[in-house]
C-alpha positions as CSV (number, residue, x, y, z in Angstrom):
1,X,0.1,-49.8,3.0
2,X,3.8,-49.3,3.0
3,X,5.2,-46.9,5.7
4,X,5.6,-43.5,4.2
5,X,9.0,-42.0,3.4
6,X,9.6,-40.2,6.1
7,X,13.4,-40.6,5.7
8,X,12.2,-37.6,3.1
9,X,11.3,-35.1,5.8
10,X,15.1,-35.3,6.7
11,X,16.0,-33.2,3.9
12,X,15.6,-29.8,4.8
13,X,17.9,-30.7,8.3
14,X,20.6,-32.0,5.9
15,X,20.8,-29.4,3.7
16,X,20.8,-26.6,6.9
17,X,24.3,-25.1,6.7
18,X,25.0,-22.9,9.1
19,X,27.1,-19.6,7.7
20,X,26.5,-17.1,10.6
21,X,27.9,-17.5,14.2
22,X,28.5,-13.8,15.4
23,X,26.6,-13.2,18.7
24,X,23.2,-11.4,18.8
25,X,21.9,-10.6,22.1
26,X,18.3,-9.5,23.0
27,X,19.2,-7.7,26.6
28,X,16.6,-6.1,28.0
29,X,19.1,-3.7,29.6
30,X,20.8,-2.7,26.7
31,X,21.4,0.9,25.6
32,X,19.5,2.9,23.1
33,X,21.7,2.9,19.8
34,X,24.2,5.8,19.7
35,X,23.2,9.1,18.9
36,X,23.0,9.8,15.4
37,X,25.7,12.6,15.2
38,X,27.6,10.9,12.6
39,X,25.7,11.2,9.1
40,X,24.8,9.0,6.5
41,X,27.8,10.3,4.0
42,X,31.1,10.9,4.3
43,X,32.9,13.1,2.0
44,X,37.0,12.7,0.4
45,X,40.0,13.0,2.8
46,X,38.8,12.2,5.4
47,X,39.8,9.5,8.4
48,X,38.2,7.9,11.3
49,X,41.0,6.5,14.5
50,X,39.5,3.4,16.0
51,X,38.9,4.5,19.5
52,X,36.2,4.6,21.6
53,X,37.1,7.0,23.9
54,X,37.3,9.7,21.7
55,X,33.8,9.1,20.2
56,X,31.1,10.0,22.5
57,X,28.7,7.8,20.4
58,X,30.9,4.9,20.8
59,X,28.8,2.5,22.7
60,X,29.5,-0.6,24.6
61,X,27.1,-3.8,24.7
62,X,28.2,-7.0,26.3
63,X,30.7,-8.3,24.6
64,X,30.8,-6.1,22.2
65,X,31.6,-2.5,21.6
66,X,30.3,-0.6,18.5
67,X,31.9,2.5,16.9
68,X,30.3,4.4,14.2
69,X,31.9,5.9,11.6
70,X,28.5,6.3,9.4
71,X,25.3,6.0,10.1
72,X,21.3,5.9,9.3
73,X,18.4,8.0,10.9
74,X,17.2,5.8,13.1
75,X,13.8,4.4,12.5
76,X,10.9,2.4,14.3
77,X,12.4,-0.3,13.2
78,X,15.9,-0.6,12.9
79,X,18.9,1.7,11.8
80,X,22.3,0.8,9.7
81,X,25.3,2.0,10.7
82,X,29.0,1.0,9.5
83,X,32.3,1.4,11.7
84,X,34.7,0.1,14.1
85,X,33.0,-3.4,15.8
86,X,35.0,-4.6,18.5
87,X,34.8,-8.1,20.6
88,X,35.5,-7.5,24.5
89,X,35.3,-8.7,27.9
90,X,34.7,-6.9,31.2
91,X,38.2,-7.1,32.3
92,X,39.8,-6.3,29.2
93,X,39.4,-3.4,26.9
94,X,38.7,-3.8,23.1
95,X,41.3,-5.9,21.3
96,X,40.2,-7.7,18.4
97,X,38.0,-5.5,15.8
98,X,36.6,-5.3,12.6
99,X,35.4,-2.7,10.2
100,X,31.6,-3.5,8.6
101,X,28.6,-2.9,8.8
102,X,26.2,-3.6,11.6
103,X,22.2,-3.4,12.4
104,X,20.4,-2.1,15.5
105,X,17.2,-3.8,15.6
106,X,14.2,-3.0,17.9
107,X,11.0,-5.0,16.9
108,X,8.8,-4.6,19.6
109,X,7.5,-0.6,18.3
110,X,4.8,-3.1,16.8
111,X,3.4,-3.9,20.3
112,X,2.3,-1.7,22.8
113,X,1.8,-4.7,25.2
114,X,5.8,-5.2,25.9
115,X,8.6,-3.0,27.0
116,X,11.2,-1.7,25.0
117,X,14.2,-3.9,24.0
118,X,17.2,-2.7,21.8
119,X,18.8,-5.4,20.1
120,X,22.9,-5.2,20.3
121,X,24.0,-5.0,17.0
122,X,24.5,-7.1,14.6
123,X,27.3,-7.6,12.4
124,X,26.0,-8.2,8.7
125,X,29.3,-7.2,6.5
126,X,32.6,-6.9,7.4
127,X,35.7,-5.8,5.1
128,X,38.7,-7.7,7.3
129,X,37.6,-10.5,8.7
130,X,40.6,-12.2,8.7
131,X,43.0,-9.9,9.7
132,X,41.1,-8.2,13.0
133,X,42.6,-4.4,13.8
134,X,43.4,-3.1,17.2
135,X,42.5,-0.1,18.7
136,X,43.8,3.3,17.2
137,X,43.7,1.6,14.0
138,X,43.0,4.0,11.1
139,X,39.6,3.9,8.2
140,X,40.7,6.8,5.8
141,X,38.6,7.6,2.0
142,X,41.7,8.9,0.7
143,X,41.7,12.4,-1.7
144,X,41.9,9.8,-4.8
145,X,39.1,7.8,-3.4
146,X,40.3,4.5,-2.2
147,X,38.7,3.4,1.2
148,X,41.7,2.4,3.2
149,X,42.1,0.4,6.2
150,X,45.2,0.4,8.7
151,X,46.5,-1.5,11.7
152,X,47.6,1.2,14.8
153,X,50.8,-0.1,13.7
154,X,50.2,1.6,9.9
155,X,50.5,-1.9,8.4
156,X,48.0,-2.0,5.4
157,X,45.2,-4.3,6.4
158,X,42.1,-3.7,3.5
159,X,41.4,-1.4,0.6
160,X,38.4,-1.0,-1.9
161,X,41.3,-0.8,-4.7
162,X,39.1,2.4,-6.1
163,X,41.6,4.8,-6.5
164,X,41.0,6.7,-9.7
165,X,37.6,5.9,-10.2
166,X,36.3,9.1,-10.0
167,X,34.5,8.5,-6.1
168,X,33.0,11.7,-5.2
169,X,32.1,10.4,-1.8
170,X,30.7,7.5,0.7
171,X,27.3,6.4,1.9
172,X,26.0,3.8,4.0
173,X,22.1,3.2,2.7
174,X,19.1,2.2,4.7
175,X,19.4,-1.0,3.4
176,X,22.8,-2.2,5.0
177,X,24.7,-1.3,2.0
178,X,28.6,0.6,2.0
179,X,28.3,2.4,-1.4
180,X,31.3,4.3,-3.0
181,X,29.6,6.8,-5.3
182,X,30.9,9.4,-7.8
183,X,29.4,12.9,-8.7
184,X,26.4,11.7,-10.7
185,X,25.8,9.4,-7.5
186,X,26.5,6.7,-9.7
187,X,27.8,3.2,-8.0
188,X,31.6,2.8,-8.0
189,X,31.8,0.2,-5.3
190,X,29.2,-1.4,-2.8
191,X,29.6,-3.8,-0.2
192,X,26.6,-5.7,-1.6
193,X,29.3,-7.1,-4.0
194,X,31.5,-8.6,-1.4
195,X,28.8,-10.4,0.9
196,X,30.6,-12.1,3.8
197,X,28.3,-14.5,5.7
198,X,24.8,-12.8,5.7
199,X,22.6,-11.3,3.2
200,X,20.4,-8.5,3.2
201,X,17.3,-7.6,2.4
202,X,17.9,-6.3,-1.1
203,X,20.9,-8.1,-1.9
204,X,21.3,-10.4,-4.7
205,X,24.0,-13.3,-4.6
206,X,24.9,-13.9,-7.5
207,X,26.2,-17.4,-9.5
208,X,29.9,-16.9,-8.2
209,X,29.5,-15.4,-4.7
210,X,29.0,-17.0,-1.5
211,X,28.4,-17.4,1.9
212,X,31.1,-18.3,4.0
213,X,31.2,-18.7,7.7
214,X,33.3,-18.1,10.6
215,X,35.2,-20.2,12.3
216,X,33.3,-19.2,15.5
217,X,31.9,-16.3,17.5
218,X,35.0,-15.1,18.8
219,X,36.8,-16.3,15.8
220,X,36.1,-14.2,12.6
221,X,38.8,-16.3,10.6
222,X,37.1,-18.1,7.9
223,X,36.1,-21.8,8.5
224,X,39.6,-23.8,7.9
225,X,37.6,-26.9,7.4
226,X,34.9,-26.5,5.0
227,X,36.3,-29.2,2.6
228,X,36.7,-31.6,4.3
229,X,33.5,-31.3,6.1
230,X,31.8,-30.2,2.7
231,X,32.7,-34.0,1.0
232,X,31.8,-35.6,4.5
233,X,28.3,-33.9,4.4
234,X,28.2,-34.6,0.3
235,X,28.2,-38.6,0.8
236,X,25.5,-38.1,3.8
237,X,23.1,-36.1,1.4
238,X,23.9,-38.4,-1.6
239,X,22.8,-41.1,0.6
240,X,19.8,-39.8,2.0
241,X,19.1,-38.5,-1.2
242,X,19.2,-41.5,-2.8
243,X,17.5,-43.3,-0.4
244,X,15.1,-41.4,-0.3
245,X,14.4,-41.7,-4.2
246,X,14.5,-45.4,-4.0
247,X,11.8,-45.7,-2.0
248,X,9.5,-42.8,-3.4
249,X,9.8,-44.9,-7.0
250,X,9.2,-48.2,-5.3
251,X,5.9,-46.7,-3.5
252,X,5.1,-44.8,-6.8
253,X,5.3,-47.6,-8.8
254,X,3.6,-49.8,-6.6
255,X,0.8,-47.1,-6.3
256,X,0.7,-47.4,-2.6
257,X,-0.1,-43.7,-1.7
258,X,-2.9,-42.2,0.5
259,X,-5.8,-41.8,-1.4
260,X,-9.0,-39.9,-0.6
261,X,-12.3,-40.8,-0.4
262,X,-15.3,-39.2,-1.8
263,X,-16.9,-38.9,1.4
264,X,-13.7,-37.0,2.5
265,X,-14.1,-34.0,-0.3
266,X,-16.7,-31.5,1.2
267,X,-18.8,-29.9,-1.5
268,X,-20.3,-31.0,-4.9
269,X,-16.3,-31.3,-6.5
270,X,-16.3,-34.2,-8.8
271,X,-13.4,-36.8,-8.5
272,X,-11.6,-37.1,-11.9
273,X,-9.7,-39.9,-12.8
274,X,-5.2,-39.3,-14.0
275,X,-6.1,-40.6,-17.6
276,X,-9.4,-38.5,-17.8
277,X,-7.2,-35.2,-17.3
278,X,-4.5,-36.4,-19.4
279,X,-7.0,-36.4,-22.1
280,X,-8.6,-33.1,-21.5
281,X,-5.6,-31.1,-21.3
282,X,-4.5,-33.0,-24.7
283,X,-1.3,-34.6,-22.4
284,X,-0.8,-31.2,-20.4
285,X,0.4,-29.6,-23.2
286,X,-1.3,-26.0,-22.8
287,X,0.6,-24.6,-19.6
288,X,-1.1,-21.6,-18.6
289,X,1.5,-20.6,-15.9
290,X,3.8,-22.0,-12.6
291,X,3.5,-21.7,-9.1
292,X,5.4,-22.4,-5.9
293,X,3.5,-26.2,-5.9
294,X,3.1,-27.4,-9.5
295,X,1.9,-26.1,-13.0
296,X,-1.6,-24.7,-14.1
297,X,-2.7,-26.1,-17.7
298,X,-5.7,-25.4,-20.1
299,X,-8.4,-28.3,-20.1
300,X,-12.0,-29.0,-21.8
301,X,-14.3,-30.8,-20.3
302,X,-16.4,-33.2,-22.5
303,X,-19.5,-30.5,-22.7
304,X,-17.0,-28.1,-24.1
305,X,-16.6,-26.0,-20.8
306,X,-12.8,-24.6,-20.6
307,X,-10.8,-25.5,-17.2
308,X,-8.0,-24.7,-14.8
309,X,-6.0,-28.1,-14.1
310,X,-3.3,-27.5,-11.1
311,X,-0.9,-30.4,-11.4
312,X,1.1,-30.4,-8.0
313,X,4.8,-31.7,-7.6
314,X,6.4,-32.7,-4.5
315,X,6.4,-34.6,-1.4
316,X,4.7,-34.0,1.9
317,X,4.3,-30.3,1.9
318,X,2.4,-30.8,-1.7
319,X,-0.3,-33.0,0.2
320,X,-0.5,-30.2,3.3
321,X,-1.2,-27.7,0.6
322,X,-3.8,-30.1,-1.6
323,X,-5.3,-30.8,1.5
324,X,-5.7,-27.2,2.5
325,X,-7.0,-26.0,-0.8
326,X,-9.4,-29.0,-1.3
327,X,-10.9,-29.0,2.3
328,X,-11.4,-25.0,1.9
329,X,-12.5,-24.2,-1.1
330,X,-14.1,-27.5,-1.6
331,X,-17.1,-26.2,0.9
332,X,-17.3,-22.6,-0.2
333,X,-18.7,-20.6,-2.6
334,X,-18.4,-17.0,-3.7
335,X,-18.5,-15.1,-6.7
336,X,-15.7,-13.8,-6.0
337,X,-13.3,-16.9,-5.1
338,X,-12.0,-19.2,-8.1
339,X,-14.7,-22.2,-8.1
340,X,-13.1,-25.6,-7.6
341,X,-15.1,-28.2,-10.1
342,X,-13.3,-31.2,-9.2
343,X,-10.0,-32.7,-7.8
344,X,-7.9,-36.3,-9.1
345,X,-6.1,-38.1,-5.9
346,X,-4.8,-41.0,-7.8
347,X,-1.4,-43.1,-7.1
348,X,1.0,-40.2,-6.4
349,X,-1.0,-37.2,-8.7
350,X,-2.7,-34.4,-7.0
351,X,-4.9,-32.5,-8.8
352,X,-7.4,-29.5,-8.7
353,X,-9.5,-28.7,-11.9
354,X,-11.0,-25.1,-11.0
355,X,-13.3,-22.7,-13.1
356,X,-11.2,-20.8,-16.1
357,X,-10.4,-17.6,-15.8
358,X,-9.7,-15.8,-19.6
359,X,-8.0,-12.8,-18.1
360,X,-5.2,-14.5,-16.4
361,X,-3.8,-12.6,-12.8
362,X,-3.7,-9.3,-12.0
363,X,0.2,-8.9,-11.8
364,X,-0.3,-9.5,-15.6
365,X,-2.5,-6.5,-16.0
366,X,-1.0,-4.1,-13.4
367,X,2.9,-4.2,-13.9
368,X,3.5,-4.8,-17.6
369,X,4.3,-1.6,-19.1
370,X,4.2,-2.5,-22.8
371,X,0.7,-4.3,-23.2
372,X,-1.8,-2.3,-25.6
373,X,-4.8,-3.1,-22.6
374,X,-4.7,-1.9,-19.7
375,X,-6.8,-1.4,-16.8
376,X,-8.6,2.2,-16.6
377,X,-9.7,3.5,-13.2
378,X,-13.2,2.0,-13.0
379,X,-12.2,-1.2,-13.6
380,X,-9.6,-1.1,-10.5
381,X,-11.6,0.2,-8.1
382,X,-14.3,-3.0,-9.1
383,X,-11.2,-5.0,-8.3
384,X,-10.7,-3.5,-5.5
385,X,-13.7,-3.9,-4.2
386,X,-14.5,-7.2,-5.3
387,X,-11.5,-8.7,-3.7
388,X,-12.6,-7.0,-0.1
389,X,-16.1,-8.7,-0.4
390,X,-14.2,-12.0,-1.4
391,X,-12.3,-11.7,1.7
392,X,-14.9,-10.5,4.1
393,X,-16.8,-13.6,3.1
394,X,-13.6,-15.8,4.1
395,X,-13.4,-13.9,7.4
396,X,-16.9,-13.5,8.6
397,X,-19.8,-15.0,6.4
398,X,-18.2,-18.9,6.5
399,X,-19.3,-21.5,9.3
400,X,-15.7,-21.3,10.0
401,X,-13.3,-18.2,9.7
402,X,-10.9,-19.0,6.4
403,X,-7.2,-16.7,6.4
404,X,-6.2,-17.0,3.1
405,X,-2.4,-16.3,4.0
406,X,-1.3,-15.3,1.0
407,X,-2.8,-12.8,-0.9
408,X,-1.3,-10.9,-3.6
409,X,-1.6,-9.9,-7.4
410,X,-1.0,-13.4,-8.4
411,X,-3.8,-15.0,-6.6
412,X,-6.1,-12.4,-7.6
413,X,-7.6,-13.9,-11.1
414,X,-9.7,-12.0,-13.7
415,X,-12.8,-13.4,-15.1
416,X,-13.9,-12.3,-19.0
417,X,-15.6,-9.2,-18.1
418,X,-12.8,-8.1,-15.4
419,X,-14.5,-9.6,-12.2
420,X,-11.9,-10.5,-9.7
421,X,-11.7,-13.5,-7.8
422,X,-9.4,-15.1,-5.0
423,X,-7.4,-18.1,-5.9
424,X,-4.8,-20.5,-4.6
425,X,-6.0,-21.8,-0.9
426,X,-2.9,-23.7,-0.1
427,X,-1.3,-22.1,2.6
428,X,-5.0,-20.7,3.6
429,X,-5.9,-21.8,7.8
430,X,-9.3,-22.6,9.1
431,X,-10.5,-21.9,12.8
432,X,-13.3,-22.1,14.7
433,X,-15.4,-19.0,14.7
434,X,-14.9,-18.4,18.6
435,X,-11.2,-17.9,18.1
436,X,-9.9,-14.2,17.5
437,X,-6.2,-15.4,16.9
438,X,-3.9,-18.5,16.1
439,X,-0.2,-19.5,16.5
440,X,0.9,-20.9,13.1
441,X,4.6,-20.5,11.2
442,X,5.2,-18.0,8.7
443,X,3.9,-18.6,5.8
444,X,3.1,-16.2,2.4
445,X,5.2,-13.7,0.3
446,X,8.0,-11.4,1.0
447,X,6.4,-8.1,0.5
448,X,2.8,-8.9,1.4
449,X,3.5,-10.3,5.4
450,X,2.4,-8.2,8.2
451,X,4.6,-7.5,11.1
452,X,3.2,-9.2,13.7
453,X,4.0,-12.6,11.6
454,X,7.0,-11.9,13.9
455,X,5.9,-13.6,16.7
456,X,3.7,-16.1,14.8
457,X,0.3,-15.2,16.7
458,X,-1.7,-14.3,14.1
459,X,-5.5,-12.8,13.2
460,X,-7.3,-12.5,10.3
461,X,-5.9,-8.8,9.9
462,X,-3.1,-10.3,8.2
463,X,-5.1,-11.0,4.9
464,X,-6.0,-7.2,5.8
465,X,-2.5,-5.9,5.6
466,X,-1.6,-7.7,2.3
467,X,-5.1,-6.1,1.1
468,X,-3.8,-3.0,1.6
469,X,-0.2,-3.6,0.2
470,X,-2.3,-5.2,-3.5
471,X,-4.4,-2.1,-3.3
472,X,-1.1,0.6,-2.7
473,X,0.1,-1.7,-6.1
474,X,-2.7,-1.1,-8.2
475,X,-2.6,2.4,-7.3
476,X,0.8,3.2,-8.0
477,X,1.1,0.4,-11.0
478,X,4.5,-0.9,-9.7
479,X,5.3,-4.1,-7.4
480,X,6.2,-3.5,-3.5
481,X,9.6,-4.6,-4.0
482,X,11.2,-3.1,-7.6
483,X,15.0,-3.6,-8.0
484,X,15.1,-1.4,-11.2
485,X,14.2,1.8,-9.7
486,X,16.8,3.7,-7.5
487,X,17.6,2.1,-4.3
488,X,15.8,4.7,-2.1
489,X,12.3,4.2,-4.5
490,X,12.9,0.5,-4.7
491,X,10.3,-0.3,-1.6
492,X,6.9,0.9,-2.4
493,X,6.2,1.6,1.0
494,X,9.5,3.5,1.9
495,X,8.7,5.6,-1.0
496,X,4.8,5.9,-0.2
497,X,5.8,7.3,3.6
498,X,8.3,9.3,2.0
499,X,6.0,11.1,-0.5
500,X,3.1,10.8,2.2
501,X,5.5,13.8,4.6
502,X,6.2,15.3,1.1
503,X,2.5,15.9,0.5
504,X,3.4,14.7,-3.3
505,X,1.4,11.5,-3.3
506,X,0.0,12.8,-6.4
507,X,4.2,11.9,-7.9
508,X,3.0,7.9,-7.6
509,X,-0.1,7.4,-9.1
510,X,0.5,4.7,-12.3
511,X,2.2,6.9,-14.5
512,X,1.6,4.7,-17.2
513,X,-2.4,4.8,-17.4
514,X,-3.8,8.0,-18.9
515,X,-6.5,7.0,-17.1
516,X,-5.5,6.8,-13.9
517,X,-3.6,10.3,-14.0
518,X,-7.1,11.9,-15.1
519,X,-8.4,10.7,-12.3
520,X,-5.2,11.5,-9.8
521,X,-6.8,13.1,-7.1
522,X,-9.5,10.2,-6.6
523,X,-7.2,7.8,-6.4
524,X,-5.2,9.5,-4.0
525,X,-7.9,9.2,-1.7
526,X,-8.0,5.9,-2.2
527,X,-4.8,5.7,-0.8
528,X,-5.8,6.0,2.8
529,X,-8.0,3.4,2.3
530,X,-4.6,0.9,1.9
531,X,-2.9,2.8,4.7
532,X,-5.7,2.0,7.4
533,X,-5.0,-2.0,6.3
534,X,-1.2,-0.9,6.7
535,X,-0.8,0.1,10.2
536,X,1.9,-1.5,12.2
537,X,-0.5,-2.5,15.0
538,X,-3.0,-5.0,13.6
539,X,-5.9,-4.0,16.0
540,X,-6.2,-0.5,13.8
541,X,-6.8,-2.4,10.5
542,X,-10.6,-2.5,10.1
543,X,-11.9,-5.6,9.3
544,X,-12.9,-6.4,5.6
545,X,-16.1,-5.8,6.0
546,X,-15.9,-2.3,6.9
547,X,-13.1,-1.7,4.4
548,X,-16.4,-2.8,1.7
549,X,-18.4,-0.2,4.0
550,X,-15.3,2.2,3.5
551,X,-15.8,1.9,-0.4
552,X,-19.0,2.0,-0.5
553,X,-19.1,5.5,0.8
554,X,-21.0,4.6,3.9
555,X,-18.0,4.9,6.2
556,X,-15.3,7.2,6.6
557,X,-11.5,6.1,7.3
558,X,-10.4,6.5,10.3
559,X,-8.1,9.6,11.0
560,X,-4.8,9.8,12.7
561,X,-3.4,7.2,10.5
562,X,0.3,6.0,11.1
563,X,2.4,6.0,8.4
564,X,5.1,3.8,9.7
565,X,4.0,1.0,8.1
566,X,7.7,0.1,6.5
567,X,9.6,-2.8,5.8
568,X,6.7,-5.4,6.3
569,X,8.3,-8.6,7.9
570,X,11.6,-8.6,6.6
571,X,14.6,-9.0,8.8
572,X,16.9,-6.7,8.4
573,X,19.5,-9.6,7.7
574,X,18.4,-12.9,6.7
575,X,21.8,-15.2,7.9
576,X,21.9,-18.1,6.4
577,X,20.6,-21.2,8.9
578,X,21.4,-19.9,12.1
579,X,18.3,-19.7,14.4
580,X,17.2,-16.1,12.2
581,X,15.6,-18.1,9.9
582,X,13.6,-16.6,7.1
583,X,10.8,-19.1,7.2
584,X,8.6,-18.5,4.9
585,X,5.8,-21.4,3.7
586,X,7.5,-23.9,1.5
587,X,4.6,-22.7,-1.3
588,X,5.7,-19.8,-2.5
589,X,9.2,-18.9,-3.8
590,X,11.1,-15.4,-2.6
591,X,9.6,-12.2,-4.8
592,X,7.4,-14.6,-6.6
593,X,6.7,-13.0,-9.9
594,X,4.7,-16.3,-11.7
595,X,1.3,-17.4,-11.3
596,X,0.6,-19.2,-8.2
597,X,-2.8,-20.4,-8.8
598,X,-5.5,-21.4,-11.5
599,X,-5.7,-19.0,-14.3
């Protein structure tokens, strides 16, 4: 057998470019963030001097020296502010400074079993990077609405070029974002347009922005060099990459790749041959949806039975994920988990032929608003419950404990009379049944990770958490993460806590079911149900089991609840390379919205 291409697992360290470089320290002894005496808003005419010692909220980390101008409530988890940020030394004072917007971080709320540390901030937007003020330099929003920035000499340094515009005001947003509004709090200008070298949770780069570094961490001048070291790293990718092609195509065509055995598929699966599901899925022709891994086609077997075939694409991550999903659901079964029938490991194809399921994923059924169907309130809570029993059989009723890793609408498949079932095992982990945790790499969907996926130690009570976040979604008929609802509604579980202190729960039920708003005060109940999987600290999620127990009737949820579930596993800014890297399992693609698994 040929030696594999491992020249291919080079790839993702070629294509790692590395945008941010502006320190982040994680001091122990570092202050609590400023007081939050400046607010959120700022109104017309009105100027901020760049100096600290006239702000009593000014406050000075090593290095660096931070003085807000606006800022966030601060919450568990973090708190935006925007002002003066200033680079510094202990023998000089504050010299070289920028105006943006920075991020106080403090993760470790989510563990009672470490001390408090509060993250210096960290720089995620700034408006002059190349052109650094001085102290007593001047911010003013100007009576005709232009944001203007000034040297202490009065030399013009930056503007937002919105005079005229109508700007009623200025807001920095829970989400990192500097928004010029006007009186119908309409959008006039928003740092989110300008991003500089990170972005934010929230924040969409579009076709003609980028992501440009600085030069270095002192140094907020834009890299001088990139050309030159952009051609030189062009010919090294080209190379690899076409190295790496070359001898993919020469093993492919040679057929020289592993192979499995029968003996090495647990379970009754039968082994199909390439040609045999070429011919039942009339040439792949009927695609039934995508996924993060390959496409999912219609098939019929030769007895007439319709199938699921789940053609994989890719290199080595493809065969961790095959692997995964054969050797998991290959020696389970469960009426509600997607059946595997049989599997095709021939040449370079991977393949998984599963049970068909007529009513597609529950995404489909829960956040299209214009379908004539729609699910009614009985039917939910069957889903509901039938995708707790699924997982309680994963987590205790195996000979091994199964996390699935990546629950969410999309996996969740519905049978012809509306029985639900758990799909797509690839990222799924097995342990032994005497283990109560496991150290593994993120892995899963933006949205649907719990927090503690922050230090990578992990329990089943993950798959709990993401439970709870599918359930608050079915509830409220809306996905966790919707970017055409106003910016302070666009995270389900913002606006759940929100409405929770409100007392209006009542306002997010699916207003698009008449069914569901009969029955509004029932499914507010429910509710609690998702925010016992929700809470921050992992060992006050009951385990599936009782959560079936829970909807039985037979147990009551617990009381005392904590609502500050927010912002599941999302860093405030994900920088591009850098060590804060969002690494989420090479499966699944960012706000997946297609199907993931076996319809």
């Amino acid at each position: 057998m040929a030696p594999s291409c491992s020249i291919c697992y080079l790839l993702p360290a070629v294509f790692t470019f590395s945008i941010a470089s502006l320190p982040f320290y994680n001091n122990a002894q570092s202050p609590s963030p400023p007081s939050p005496s400046p607010s959120p808003i700022a109104k017309l005419s009105t100027s901020w001097v760049n100096n600290p010692s006239i702000y009593i909220n000014s406050t000075v980390f090593e290095g660096s020296n931070l003085t807000p101008v606006l800022q966030t409530s601060p919450s568990n988890a973090s708190q935006m502010m925007c002002g003066f940020y200033c680079l510094s030394t202990q023998q000089t004072q504050p010299s070289s400074c920028l105006f943006g917007v920075a991020i106080f971080q403090n993760t470790s709320y989510l563990y009672s079993d470490i001390p408090p540390i509060i993250n210096a901030p960290q720089l995620v937007w700034s408006a002059n990077r190349d052109r650094p003020v001085q102290i007593n330099a001047t911010l003013q929003l100007t009576r005709d609405g232009d944001l203007r920035l000034e040297d202490a000499d009065g030399t013009f340094v930056w503007s937002t070029n919105t005079s005229a515009k109508s700007v009623f005001g200025m807001k920095v947003t829970e989400l990192g974002n500097l928004v010029l509004f006007d009186r119908n709090n309409a959008t006039v200008w928003q740092s989110f347009d300008h991003p500089t070298d990170s972005l934010l949770v929230g924040q969409t780069l579009f076709p003609d922005q980028k992501l440009t570094s600085s030069t270095s961490s002192s140094n907020w001048t834009r890299v001088k060099i990139i050309l030159g070291s952009s051609l030189g790293a062009f010919f090294g990718v080209f190379f690899v990459v076409a190295s790496c092609i070359f001898l993919f195509k020469k093993k492919q065509e040679s057929g020289d790749f592993d192979e499995f055995s029968v003996d090495q598929v647990p379970g009754t699966s039968i082994r199909f041959s390439y040609e045999e599901l070429r011919a039942m899925t009339n040439n792949f022709n009927d695609k039934l949806g995508e996924g993060g891994f390959g496409s999912v086609f219609q098939g019929i077997l030769n007895d007439g039975t319709k199938v699921a075939v789940k053609r994989l694409n890719g290199f080595g991550q493809v065969k961790k994920s095959y692997l995964a999903e054969v050797e998991t659901i290959g020696s389970i079964h469960h009426v509600n988990l997607v059946r595997l029938i049989g599997f095709c490991a021939e040449k370079s194809y991977r393949l998984l032929i599963y049970e068909y399921m007529s009513n597609g994923s529950l995404d489909t059924w829960i956040f299209q608003r214009h379908q004539q169907q729609t699910l009614g309130w009985q039917s939910r809570k069957k889903i509901i419950m039938d995708i707790a029993k699924g997982l309680t059989y994963l987590h205790e009723e195996c000979r091994q404990k199964i996390f699935h890793l990546d629950i969410k609408p999309q996996n969740i498949l519905l049978d012809e009379y509306f029985n639900a079932k758990i799909s797509d095992f690839g990222l799924s982990k097995l342990i032994d049944k005497d283990q109560s945790q496991v150290v593994t790499m993120m892995r899963g969907t933006p949205g649907y990770l719990a927090p503690e996926w922050l230090r990578s130690i992990i329990t089943e009570k993950v798959d709990v958490y993401s439970f709870g976040v599918v359930v608050l979604e079915m509830l409220c008929g809306r996905k966790n993460l919707d970017r055409s609802q106003p910016e302070e509604d666009m995270h389900l579980l913002d606006l759940f806590k929100r409405k929770a202190e409100e007392e209006r729960l009542l306002d997010i039920v699916d207003k698009y079911n008449d069914d569901m708003q009969t029955h509004r005060a029932e499914v507010v109940e429910k509710m609690r149900v998702a925010v016992w999987c929700l809470q921050s600290d992992f060992s006050r999620r009951p385990s599936m089991s009782v959560v079936v127990k829970v909807l039985e009737g037979s147990v009551d949820v617990q009381s005392n609840l904590d609502y500050s579930f927010t912002t599941p596993v999302a860093p405030g800014a994900i920088t591009v390379a850098g060590h804060q890297e969002d690494h989420i399992g090479a499966a699944t693609p960012l706000f997946a919205s297609t199907l993931s698994g076996p319809r």
